[in-house]
BADO-698954 format. One line per 2 residues: number of its first residue (from 1); for each residue x, y, z of C-alpha. Coordinates in steps of 0.001 Angstrom, whole numbers, padded with zeros to 6 digits. Layout:
<sites>
NUM	X:Y:Z; ...
</sites>
This chain:
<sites>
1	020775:-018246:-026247; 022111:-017747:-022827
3	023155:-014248:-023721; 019743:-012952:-024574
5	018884:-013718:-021489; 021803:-012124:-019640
7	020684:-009023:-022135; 017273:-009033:-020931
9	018237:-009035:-017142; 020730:-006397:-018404
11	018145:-004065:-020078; 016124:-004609:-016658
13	018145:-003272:-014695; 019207:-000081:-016961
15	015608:000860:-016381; 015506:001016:-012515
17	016393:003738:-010501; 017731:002676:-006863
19	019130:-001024:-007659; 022581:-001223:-005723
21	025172:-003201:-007569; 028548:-004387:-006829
23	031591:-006342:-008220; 031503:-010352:-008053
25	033712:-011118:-005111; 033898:-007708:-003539
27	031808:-008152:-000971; 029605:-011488:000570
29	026682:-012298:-001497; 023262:-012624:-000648
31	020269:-013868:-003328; 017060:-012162:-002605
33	014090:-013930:-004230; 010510:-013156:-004926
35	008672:-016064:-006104; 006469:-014850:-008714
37	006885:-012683:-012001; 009651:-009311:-011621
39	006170:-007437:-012291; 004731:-009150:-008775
41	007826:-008805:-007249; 008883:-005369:-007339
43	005242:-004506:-006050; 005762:-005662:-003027
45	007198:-003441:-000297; 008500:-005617:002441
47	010262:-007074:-000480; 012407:-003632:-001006
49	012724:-002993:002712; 014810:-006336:003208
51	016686:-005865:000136; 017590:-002131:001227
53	018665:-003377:004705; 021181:-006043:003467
55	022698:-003974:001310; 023429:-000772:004302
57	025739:-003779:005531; 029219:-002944:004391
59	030217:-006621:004221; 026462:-008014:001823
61	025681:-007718:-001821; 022133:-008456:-001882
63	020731:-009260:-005521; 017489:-010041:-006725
65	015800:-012651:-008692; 012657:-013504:-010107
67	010139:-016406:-011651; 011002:-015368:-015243
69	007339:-014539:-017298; 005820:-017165:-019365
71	008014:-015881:-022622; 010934:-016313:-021068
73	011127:-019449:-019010; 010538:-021681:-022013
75	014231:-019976:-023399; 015723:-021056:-019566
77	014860:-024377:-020113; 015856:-025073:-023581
79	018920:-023827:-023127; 020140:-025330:-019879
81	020898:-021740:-018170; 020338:-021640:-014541
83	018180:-018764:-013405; 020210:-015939:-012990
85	020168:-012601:-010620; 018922:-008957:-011918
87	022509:-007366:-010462; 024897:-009436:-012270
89	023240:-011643:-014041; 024853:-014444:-011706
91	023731:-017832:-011668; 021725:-018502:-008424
93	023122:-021834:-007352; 026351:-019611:-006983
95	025084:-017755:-003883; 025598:-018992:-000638
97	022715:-017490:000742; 018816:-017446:-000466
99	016186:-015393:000761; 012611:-015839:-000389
101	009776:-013445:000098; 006544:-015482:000777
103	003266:-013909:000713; 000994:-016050:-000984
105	000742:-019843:-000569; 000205:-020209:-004643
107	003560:-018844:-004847; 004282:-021978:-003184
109	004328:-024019:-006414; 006679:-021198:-007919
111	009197:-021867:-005406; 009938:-025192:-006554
113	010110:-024092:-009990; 013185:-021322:-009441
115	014841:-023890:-007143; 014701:-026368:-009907
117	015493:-023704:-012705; 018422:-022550:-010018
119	020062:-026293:-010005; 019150:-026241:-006250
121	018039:-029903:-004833; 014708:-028867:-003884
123	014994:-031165:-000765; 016976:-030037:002041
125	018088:-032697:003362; 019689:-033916:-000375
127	021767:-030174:-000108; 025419:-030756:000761
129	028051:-028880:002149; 028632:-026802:-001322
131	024680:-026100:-001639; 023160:-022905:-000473
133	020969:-022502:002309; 017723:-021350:001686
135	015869:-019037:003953; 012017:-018017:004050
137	010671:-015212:005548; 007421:-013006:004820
139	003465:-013868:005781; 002995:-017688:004734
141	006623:-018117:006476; 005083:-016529:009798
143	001919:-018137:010048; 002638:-021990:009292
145	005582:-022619:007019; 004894:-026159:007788
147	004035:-027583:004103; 007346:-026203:002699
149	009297:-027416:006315; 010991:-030095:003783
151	012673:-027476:001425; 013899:-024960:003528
153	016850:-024603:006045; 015956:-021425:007779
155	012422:-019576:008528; 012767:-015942:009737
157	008800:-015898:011929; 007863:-012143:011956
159	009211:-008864:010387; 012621:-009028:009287
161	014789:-005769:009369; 016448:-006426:012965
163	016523:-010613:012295; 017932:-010476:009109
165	020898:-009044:010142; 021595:-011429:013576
167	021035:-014162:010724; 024211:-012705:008573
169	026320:-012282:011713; 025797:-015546:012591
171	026709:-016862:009152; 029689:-015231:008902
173	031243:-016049:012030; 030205:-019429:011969
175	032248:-020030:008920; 034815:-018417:009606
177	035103:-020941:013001; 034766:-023738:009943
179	031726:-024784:011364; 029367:-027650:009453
181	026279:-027266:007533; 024165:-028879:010239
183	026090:-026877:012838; 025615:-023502:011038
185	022349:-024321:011574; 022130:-025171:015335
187	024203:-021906:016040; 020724:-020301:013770
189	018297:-021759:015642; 019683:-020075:019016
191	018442:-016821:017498; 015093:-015411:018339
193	012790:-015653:015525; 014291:-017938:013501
195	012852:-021516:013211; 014852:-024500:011716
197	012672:-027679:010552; 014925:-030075:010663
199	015817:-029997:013949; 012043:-030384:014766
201	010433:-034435:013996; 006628:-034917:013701
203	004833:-037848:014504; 001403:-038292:013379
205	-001712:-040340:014773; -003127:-043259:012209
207	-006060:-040260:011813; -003372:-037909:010104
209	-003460:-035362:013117; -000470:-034863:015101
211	000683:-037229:018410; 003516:-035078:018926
213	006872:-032910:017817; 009715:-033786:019214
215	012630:-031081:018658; 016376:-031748:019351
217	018623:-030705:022791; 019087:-027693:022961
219	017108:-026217:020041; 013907:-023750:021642
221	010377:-025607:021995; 008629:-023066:020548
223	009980:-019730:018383; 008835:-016495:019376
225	008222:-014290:016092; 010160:-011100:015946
227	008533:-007663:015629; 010311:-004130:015408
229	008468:-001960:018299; 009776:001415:016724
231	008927:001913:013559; 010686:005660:013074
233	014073:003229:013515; 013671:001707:009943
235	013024:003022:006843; 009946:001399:004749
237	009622:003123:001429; 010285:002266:-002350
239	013444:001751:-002438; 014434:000997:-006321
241	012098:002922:-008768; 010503:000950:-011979
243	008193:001188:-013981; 007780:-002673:-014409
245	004977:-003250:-011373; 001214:-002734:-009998
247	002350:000807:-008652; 004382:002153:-011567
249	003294:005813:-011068; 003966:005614:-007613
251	006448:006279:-004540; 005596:003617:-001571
253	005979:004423:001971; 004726:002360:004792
255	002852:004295:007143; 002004:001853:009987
257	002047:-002147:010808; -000128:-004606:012378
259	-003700:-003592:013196; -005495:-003681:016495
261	-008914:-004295:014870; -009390:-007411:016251
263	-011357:-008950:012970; -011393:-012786:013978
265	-010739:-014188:010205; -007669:-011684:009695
267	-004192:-013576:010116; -002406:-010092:009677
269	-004494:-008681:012893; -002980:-011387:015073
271	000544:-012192:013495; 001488:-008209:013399
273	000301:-006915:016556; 000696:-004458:018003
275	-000311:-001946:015808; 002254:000355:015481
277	002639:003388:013068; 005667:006163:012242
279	006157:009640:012886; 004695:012465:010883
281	008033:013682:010474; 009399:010633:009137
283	006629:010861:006952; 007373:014083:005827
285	010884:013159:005392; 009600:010198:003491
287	007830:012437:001481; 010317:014779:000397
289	012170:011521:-001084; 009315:010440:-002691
291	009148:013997:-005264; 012395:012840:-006341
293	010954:010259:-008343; 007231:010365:-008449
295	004527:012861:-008706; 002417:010351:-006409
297	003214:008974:-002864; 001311:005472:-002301
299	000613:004981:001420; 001155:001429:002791
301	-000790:000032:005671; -003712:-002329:007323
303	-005993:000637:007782; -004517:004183:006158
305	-007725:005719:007382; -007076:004874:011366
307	-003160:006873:010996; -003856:009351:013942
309	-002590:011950:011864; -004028:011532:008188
311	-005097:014486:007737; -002138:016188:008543
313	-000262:013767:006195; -002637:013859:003856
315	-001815:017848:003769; 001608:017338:003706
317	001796:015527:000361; -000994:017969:-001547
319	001574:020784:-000218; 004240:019475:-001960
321	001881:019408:-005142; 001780:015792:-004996
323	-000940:012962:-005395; -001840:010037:-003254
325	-002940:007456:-002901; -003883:004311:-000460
327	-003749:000895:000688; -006621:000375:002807
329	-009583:002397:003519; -012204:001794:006987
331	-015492:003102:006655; -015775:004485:010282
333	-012498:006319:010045; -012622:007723:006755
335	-012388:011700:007147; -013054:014728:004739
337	-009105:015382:004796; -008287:011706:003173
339	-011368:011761:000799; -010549:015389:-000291
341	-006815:014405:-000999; -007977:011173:-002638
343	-010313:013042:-004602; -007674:016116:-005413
345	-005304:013153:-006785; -007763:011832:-009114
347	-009239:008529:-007580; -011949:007321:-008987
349	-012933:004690:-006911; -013385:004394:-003161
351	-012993:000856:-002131; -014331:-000357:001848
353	-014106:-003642:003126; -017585:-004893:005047
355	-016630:-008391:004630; -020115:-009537:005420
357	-023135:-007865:004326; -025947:-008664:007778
359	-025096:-007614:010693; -025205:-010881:012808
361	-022298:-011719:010755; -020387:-008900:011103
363	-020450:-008903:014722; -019283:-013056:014339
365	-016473:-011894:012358; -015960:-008623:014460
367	-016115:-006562:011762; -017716:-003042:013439
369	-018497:-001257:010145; -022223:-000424:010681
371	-024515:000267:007555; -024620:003842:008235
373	-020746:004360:008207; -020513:002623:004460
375	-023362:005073:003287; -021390:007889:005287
377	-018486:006837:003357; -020146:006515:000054
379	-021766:010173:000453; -018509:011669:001475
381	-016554:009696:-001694; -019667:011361:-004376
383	-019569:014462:-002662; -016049:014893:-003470
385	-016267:013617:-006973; -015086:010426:-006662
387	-017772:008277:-008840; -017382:004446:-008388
389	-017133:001789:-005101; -015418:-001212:-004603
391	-016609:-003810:-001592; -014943:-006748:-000578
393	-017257:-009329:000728; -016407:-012691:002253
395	-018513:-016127:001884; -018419:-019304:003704
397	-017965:-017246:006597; -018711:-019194:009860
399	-022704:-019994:010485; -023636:-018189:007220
401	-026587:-019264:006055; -028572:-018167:002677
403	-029964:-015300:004240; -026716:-013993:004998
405	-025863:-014557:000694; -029402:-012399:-000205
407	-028609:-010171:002309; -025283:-009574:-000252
409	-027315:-009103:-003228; -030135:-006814:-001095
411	-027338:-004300:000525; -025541:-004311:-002910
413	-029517:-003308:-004297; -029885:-000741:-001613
415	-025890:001056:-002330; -026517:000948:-006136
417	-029375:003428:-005213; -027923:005527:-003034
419	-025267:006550:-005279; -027537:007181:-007920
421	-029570:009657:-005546; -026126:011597:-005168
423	-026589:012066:-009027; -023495:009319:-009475
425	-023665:007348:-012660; -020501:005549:-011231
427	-020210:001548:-011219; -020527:-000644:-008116
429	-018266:-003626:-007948; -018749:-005889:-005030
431	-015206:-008244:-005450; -016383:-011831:-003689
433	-014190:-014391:-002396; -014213:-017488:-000386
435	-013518:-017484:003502; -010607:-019347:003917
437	-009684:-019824:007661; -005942:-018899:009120
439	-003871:-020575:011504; -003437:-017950:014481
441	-006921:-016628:013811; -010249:-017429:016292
443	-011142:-019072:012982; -008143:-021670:012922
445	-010417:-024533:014414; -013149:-023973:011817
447	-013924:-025911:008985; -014255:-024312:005512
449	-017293:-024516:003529; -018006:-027174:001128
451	-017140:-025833:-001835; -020429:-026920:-003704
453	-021978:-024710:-001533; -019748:-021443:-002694
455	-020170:-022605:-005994; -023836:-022246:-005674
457	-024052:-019236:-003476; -021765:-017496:-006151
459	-023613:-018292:-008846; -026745:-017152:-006657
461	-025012:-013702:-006315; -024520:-013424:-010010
463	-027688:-014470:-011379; -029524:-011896:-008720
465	-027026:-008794:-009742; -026308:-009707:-013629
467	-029390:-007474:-015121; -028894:-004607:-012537
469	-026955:-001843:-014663; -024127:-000246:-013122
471	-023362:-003613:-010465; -020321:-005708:-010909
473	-019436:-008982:-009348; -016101:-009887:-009267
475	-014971:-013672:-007962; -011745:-015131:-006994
477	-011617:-018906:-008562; -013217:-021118:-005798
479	-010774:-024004:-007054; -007403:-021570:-006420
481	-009278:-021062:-002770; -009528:-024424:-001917
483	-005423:-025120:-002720; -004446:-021666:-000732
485	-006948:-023167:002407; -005178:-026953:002357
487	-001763:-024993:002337; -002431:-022526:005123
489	-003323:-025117:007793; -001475:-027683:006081
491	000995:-029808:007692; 004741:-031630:006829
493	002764:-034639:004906; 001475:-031949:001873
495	005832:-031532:000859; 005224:-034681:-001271
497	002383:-033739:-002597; 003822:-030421:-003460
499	007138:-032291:-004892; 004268:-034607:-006595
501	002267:-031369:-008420; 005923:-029415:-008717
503	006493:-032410:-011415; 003091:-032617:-013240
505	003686:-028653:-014111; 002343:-026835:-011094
507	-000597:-025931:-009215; -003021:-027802:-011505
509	-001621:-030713:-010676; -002060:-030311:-006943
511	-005360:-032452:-006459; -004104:-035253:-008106
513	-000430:-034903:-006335; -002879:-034894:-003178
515	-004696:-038300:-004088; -001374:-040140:-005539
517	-000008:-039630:-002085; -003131:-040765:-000133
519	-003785:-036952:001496; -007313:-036478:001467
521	-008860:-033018:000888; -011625:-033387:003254
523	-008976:-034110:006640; -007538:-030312:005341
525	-010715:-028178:004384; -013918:-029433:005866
527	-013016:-030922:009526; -013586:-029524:013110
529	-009991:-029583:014735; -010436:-030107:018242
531	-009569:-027343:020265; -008251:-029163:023734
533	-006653:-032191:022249; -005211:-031347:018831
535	-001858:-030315:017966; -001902:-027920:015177
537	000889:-028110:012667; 001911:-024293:013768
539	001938:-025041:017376; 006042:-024480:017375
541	005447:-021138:016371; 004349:-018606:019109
543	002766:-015040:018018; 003462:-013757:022124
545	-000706:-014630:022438; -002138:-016119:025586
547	-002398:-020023:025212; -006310:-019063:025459
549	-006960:-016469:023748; -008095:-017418:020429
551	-010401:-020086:022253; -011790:-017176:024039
553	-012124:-015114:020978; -013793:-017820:019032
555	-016248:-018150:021894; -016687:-014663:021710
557	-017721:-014930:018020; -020155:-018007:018654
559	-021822:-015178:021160; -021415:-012327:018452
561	-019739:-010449:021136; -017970:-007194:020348
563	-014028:-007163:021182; -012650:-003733:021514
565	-009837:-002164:019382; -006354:-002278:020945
567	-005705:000299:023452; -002242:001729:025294
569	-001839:-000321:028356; -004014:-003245:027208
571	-002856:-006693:027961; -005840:-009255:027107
573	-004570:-010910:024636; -001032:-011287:025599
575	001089:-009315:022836; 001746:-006119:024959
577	001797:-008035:028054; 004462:-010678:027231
579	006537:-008170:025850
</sites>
């Protein structure tokens, strides 16, 4: 019955702490979706941040909603009811505005499931005058929103806080001119940062690569993504408190954004530069909030060991008889202070990120952690008490060859021992996934690797580890990899396949959706593009880098040349410089 449901929503929102709700009709109403479980959802950050900054409008009622969980769904669709908001329990084909949060190109295939189980026409151009429009924003939006460019009205490309706001404005006052659907949407396009597909036409080559886009007069040839230069301007912490979510015990803040690292297979490194981080003294403030709710601030950011300051944060929160913990760790900036507070807080496992066990590749991949700074950072974890490590590894990384995979199983050998000659009985647990290459990365040319051959290496990796006591191997499903890598560089042509798969019941359904509608795998995963000819499907989108530098940087990698950090007053790859 529809009012279970309503009572469910209802008993959701009695248990949060922080949710801002208003009356129906007293202010302008704004749905804020997450497309994956309320669990998923309410983990996320960036998520919160937007939600807190349409609601410090005195004219929005932002409301949430969320894929229901695999119980519930099943009652949605028996009974007819439209999906319905946290807040008010408001049926979401009511508001006029949608927001979706997209971080993971899965969450793709969950998209078109609350659209459908909103009564929204999934395509936009079947939405009328009385639809909604729906707007994307997030990572997948940034990078290449290209696949879902059928569905959507309105792409926000880069970080949100200032955009999202220029984007109400403009709403507002273009209906209250009685403006059109389609000219609401010219009038967004003008903004910086905001990309609208349909005023954008591709035409492709008989070889499915692109012969050109040709984009309307007067809408922008390319959109410049948006970035907030001062972080201290915007808060970035947890903004309603559940217990529902990944971080129940836990107060988020955001410490910094963007990373200057330079790793060549890392989307975030190029899409979110510069790096940028806040004040201690936001921090603090930050902080302060936090012991309001939680005994334990979680600290949000690419590399929590590179803040310039950790130690002194890390202080700050064990003053205040707190406990912390973090994000992201880097071998060769981990100090005493962050492993002691760690440690104090009751972590039990340290967890680094070498990507590539040999050398050679790390320096493709421009990864700098050297062997001695993971055994520095292993020595300083079991010194401290803290028993077990966690490595993420990468394969099907760019010129690996075997060597490279029993190099894996050989430096996992060679860690094992060391911890045990600390006198730690802890557990090892290497977490192995498939390289997938990024648009906007050095990598975005690249071809993935077959995935017979990750199949086998994986299964190589297993069979060499399985009787050593104390190593785990954990792997992410190659065939989930291989959907996430035709959606990243994926272009307009996958929406029917997507509409295809959205009607067989989802993801598993892609392949098929893929081969009904003549798309072949291989053109997606396993070609070279070419680098002076091709248009990529993303090429609209511009992340402020010089035209050449990814070229360069690839060329760099195929050299296993080192590229420096970011620096103050550095202009090389464009970012700071264009600015």
């Amino acid at each position: 019955m529809t009012w279970l449901l309503k009572e469910k929503l209802q008993k959701t929102l009695a248990e949060e702490q922080g949710a801002m709700v208003f009356a129906p009709g007293s202010k302008q109403s704004f749905a804020l979706v997450y497309p994956n479980t309320y669990h998923v959802g309410m983990s996320n950050l960036g998520f919160q941040i937007i939600y807190q900054q349409i609601n410090s409008r005195g004219d929005t009622a932002c409301e949430r909603l969320f894929l229901p969980d695999k119980k519930t769904e099943p009652e949605y669709i028996r009974t007819n009811t439209p999906l319905m908001t946290v807040e008010t329990q408001r049926p979401l084909y009511e508001f006029p505005l949608i927001g979706f949060s997209l971080t993971f190109e899965m969450d793709y295939f969950n998209f078109l499931q609350i659209l459908t189980l909103g009564k929204i026409p999934l395509l936009a151009a079947d939405r009328s005058e009385r639809d909604p429009f729906i707007i994307v924003g997030g990572p997948c939006a940034t990078f290449n929103p290209e696949p879902l460019a059928d569905f959507i009205d309105i792409c926000i490309i880069g970080e949100g806080e200032e955009v999202i706001h220029e984007i109400l404005d403009t709403y507002y006052n273009a209906k209250g001119r009685g403006l059109s659907r389609q000219e609401i949407l010219f009038q967004m396009a003008q903004l910086s940062g905001v990309y609208v597909p349909c005023f954008y036409q591709v035409k492709y080559k008989e070889n499915g690569t692109i012969e050109k886009v040709i984009h309307s007069e007067g809408i922008p040839n390319q959109v410049g993504r948006r970035w907030i230069q001062d972080l201290d301007k915007y808060e970035a912490q947890t903004v309603i408190v559940t217990s529902d979510t990944e971080f129940r015990d836990m107060f988020l803040i955001e410490v910094a954004r963007g990373c200057g690292r330079h790793c060549r297979f890392c989307m975030a490194g190029y899409c979110y530069r510069n790096p940028r981080v806040r004040s201690l003294e936001k921090l603090k403030t930050a902080i302060l909030e936090a012991k309001k709710f939680r005994n334990k601030v979680g600290l949000m950011g690419a590399a929590i060991s590179d803040y310039p300051e950790i130690d002194e944060l890390c202080n700050l929160i064990l003053e205040q008889g707190m406990n912390m913990s973090v994000a992201s760790l880097r071998a060769d900036s981990l100090t005493e202070g962050l492993i002691h507070g760690l440690a104090v807080s009751k972590h039990k496992t340290t967890t680094l990120a070498p990507e590539a066990a040999s050398i050679r590749l790390r320096r493709i991949i421009n990864k700098t952690i050297s062997d001695e700074h993971l055994f520095n950072a292993i020595n300083m974890s079991i010194k401290a008490g803290i028993p077990h490590i966690r490595l993420y590894i990468m394969i099907g990384l760019p010129s690996e060859e075997q060597q490279d995979i029993e190099e894996i199983v050989t430096m996992a050998e060679n860690i094992k021992k060391y911890m045990e000659s600390l006198g730690s009985k802890g557990k090892l647990t290497l977490s192995v996934n498939p390289f997938i290459p990024k648009p906007f990365t050095p990598f975005q040319w690249m071809p993935m690797a077959q995935v017979s051959m990750i199949e086998a290496r994986l299964k190589f990796i297993n069979s060499s580890l399985r009787q050593r006591k104390g190593i785990e191997v954990l792997v992410e499903s190659p065939k989930e990899a291989y959907i996430q890598a035709i959606l990243a560089r994926g272009d307009r042509r996958l929406a029917v396949a997507l509409l295809e798969a959205h009607r067989r019941g989802g993801s598993k359904g892609f392949k098929q959706a893929m081969k009904a509608n003549f798309l072949s795998e291989e053109h997606y995963l396993y070609r070279q593009r070419d680098q002076q000819n091709e248009i990529l499907p993303w090429q609209q989108l511009d992340m402020g880098l010089d035209s050449s530098y990814l070229a360069q940087e690839l060329k760099e990698a195929e050299l296993e040349k080192f590229t420096a950090p970011c620096v103050t007053g550095c202009t090389r790859c464009g970012v700071c410089k264009n600015e």
